[in-house]
C-alpha positions in Angstrom: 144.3 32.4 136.2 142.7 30.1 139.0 144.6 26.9 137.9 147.9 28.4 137.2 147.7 30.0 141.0 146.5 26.8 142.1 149.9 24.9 140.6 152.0 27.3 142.0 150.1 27.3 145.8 151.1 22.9 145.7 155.1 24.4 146.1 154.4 27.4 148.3 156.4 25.2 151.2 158.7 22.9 149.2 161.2 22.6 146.0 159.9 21.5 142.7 161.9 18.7 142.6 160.7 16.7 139.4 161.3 13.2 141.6 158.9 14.1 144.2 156.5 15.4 141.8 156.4 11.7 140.6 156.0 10.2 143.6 153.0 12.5 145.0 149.9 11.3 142.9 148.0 13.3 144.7 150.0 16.0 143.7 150.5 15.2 140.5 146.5 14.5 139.0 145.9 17.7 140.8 148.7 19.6 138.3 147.4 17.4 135.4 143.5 18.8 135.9 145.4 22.0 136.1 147.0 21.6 133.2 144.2 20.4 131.7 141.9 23.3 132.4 144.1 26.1 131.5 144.7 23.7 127.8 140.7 24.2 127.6 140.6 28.0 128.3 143.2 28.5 125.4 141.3 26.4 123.0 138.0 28.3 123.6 139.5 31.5 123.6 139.1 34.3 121.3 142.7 34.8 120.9 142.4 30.6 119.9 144.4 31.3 116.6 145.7 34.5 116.6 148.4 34.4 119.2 151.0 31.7 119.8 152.7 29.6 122.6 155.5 31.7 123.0 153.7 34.6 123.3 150.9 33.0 125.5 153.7 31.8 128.1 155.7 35.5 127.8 152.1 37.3 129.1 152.5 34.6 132.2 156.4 35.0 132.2 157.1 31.3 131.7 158.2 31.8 128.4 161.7 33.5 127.1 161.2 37.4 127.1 163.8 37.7 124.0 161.1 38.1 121.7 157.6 38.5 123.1 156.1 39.6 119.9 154.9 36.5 117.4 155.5 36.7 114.0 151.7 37.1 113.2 151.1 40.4 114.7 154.6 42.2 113.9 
């Protein structure tokens, strides 16, 4: 949960604008080690396997809410 608070504290004063994104390096690496982190937590989770992206990004409402149940657990 660090990282993903982390990405959303670089925007707390400005638009996510994808062009500025771009042009912030800074910025940017420091989203990609994000990124890369929370890739790393999934992988060595318990739930690695058993629960899906969808579902993954509906528990941290990035995902579509339409159906928040994967298939392998109906």
């Amino acid at each position: 949960m660090q990282s993903i608070n982390e990405i959303d504290s670089y925007y707390v004063d400005k638009p996510k604008i994808y062009e500025e994104y771009v042009a912030d390096i800074n910025t940017k690496r420091a989203i990609e080690r994000d990124l890369e982190i929370i890739g790393e937590a999934a992988n060595n989770s318990p739930l690695n396997g058993s629960m899906d992206l969808l579902y993954f990004s509906v528990l941290f409402n990035t995902g579509s809410k339409t159906n928040p149940i994967p298939p392998k657990t109906r």
